[in-house]
MDAnalysis code that builds the backbone (N, CA, C; Angstrom):
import MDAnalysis as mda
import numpy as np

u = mda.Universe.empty(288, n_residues=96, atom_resindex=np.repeat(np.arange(96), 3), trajectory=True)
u.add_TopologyAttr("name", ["N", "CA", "C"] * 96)
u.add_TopologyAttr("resid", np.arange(1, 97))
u.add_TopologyAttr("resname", ["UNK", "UNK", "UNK", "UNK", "UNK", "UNK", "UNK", "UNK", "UNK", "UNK", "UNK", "UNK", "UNK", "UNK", "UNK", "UNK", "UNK", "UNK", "UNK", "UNK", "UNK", "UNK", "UNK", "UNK", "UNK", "UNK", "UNK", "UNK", "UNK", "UNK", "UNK", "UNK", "UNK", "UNK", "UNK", "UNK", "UNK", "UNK", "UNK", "UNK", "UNK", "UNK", "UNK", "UNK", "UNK", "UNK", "UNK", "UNK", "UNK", "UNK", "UNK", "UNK", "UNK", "UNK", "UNK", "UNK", "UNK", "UNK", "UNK", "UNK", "UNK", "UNK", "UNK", "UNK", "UNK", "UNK", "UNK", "UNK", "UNK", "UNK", "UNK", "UNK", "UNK", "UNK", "UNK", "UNK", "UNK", "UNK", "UNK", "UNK", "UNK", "UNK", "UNK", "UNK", "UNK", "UNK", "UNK", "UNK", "UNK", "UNK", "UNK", "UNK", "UNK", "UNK", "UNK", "UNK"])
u.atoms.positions = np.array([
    [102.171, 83.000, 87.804],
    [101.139, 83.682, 87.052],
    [101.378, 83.383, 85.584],
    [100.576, 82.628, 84.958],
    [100.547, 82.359, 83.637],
    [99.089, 83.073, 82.590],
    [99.403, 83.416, 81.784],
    [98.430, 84.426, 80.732],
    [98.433, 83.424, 79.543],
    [96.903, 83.350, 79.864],
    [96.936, 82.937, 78.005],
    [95.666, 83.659, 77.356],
    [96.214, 84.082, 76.736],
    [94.966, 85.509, 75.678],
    [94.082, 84.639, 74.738],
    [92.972, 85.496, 74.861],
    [92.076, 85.052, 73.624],
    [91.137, 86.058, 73.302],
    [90.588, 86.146, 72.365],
    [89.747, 87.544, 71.658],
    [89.382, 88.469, 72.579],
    [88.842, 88.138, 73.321],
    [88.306, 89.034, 74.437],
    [88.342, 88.532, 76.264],
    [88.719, 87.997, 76.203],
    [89.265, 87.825, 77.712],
    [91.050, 87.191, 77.610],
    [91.474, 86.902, 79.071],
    [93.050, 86.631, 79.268],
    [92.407, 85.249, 80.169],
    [93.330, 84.123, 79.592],
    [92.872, 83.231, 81.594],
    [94.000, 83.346, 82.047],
    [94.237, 83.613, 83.433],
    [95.112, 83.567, 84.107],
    [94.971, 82.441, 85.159],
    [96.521, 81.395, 85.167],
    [96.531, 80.185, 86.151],
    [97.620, 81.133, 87.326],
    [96.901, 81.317, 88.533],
    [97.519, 81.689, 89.596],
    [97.989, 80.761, 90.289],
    [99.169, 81.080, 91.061],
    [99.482, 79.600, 91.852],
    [99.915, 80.134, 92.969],
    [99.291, 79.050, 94.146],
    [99.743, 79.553, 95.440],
    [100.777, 78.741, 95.839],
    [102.369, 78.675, 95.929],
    [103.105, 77.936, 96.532],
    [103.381, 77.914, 97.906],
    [102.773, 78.623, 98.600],
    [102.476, 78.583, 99.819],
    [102.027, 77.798, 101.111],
    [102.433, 77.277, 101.931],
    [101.200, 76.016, 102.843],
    [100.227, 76.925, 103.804],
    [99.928, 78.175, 103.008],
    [99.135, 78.671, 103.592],
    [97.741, 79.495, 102.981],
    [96.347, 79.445, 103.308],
    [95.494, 79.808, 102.221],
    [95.753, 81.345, 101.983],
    [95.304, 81.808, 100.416],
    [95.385, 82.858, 100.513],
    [94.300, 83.342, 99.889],
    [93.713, 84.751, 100.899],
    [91.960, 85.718, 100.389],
    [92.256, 86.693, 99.933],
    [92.223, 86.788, 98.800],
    [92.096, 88.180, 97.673],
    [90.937, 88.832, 97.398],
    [91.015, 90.358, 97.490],
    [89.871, 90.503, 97.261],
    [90.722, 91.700, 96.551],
    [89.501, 92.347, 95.498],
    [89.606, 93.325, 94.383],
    [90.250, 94.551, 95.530],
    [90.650, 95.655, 95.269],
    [91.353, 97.010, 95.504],
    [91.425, 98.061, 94.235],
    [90.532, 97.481, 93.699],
    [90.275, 98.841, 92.326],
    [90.247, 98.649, 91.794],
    [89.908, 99.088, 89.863],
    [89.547, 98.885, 89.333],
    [90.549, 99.484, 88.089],
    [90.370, 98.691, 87.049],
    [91.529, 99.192, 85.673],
    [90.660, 99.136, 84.824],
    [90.644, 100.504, 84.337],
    [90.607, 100.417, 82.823],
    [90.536, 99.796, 81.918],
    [89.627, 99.170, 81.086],
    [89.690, 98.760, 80.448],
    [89.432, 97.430, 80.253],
    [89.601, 96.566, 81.865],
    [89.416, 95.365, 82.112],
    [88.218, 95.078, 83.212],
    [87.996, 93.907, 83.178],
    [86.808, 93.022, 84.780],
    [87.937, 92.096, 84.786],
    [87.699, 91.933, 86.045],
    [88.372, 90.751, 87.025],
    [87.746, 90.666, 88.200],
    [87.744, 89.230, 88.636],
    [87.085, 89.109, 89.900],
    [87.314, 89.750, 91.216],
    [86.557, 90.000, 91.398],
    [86.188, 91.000, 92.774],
    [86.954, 89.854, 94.057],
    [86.588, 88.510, 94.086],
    [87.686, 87.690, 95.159],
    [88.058, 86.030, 94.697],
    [89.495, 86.124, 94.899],
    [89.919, 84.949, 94.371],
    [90.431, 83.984, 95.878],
    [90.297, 82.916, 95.765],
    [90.724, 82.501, 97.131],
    [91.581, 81.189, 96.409],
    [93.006, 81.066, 97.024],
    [93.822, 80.277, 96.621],
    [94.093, 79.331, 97.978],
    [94.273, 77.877, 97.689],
    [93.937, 76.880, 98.872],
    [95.803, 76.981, 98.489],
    [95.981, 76.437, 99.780],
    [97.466, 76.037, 99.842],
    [98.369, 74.962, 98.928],
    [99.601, 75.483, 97.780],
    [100.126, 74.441, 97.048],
    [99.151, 74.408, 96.139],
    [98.280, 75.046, 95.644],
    [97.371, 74.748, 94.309],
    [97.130, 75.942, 93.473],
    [96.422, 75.697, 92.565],
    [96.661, 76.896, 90.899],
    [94.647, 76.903, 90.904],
    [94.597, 78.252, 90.484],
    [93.493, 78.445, 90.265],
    [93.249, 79.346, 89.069],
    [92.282, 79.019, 88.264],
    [92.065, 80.129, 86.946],
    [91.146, 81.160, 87.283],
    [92.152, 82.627, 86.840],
    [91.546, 83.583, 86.517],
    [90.899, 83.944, 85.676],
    [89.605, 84.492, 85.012],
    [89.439, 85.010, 83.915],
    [89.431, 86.724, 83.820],
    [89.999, 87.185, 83.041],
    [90.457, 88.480, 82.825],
    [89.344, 89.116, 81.238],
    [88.206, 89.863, 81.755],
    [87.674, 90.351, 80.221],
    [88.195, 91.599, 79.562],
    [88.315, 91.920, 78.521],
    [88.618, 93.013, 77.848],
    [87.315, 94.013, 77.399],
    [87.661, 95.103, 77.875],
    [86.040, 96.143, 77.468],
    [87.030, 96.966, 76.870],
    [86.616, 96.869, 75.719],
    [86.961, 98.056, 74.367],
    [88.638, 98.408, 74.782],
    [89.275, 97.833, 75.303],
    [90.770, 98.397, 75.148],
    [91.096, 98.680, 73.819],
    [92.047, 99.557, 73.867],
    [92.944, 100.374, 72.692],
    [93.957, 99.062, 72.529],
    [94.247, 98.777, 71.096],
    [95.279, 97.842, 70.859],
    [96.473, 98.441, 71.293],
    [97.229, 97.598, 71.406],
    [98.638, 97.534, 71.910],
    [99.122, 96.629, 73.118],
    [100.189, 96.972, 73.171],
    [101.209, 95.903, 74.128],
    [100.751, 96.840, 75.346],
    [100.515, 96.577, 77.134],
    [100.771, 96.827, 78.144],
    [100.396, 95.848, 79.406],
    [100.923, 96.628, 80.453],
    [100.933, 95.724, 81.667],
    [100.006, 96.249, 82.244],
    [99.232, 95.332, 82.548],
    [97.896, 95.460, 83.495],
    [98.514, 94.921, 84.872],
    [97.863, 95.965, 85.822],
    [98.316, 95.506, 87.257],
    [96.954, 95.582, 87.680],
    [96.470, 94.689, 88.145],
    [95.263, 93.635, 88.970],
    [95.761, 94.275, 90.487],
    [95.194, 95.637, 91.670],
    [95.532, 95.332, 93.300],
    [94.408, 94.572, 93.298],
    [94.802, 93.897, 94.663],
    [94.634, 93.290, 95.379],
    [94.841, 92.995, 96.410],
    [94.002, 93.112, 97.773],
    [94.350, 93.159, 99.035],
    [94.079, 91.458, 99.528],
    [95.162, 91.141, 99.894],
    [95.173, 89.632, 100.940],
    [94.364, 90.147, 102.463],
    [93.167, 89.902, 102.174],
    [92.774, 89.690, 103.418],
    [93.130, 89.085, 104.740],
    [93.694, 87.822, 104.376],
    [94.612, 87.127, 105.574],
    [95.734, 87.414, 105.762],
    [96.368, 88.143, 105.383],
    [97.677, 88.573, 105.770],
    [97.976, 89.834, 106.115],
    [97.723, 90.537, 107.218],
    [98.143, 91.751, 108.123],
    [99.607, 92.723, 107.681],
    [99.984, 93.892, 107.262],
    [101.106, 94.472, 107.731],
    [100.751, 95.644, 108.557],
    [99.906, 95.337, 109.199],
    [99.312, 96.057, 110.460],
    [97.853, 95.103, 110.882],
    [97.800, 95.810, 112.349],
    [96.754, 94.791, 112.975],
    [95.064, 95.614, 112.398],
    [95.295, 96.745, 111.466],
    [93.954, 97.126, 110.692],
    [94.084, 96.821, 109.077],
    [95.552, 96.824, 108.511],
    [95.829, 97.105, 107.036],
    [96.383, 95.641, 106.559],
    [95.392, 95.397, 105.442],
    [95.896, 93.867, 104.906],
    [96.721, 94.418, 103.934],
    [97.816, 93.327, 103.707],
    [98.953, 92.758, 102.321],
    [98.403, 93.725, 101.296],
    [98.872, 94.978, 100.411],
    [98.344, 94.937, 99.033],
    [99.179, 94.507, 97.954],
    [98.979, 94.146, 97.242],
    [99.179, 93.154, 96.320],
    [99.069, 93.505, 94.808],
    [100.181, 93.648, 93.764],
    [99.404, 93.868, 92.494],
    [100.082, 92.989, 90.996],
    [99.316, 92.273, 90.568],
    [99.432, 91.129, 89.993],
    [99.470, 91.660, 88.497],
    [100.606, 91.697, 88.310],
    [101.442, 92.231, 87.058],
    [101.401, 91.860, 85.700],
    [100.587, 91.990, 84.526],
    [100.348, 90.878, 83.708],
    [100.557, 91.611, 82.576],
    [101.296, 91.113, 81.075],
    [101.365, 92.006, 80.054],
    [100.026, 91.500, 78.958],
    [99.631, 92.203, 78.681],
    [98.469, 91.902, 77.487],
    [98.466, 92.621, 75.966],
    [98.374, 91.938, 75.315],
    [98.563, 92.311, 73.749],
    [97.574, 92.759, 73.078],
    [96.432, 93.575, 72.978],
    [95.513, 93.550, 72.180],
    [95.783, 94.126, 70.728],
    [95.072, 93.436, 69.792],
    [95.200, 94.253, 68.364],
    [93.704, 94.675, 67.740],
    [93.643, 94.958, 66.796],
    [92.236, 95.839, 66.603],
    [91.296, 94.988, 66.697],
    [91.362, 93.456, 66.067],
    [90.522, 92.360, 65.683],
    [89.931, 91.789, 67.318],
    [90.872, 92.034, 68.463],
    [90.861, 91.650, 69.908],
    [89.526, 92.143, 70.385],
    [89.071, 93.746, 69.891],
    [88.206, 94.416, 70.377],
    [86.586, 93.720, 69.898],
    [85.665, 93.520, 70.967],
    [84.364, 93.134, 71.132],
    [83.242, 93.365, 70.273],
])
């Protein structure tokens, strides 16, 4: 997971090192941010996120992105949840 900030959104390069595909789909919603509702990562490859900023308060914190892996079971009803850990910097000039 790589972050690179800019005025009002984050891109994030996700990478699946995996030889297996992986289906993400959104599990809620944060404050302050949009992110895509489903990301689908092909096996062994990087895909960009874009991350927008709505009126966040400046400062340093960690945004956690859930996310449920659809393809991956820890029960035969309940998929993988998942939460994709990212620190973000905003300062006053950041805001929209």
């Amino acid at each position: 997971l790589e972050y690179i900030g800019h005025r009002t959104q984050a891109v994030l390069h996700l990478r699946n090192k995996s030889d297996l595909p992986l289906r993400l789909v959104a599990d809620g919603k944060v404050e302050g941010f949009a992110f895509p509702d489903k990301i689908v990562l092909a096996p062994d490859a990087t895909v960009v996120v874009m991350i927008k900023k709505k009126g966040t308060e400046p400062g340093l914190r960690t945004v956690k992105l859930p996310y449920l892996v659809q393809n991956f079971h820890i029960t035969p009803e309940q998929s993988l949840h998942v939460s994709l850990a990212i620190e973000i910097k905003t300062t006053p000039e950041d805001k929209p």
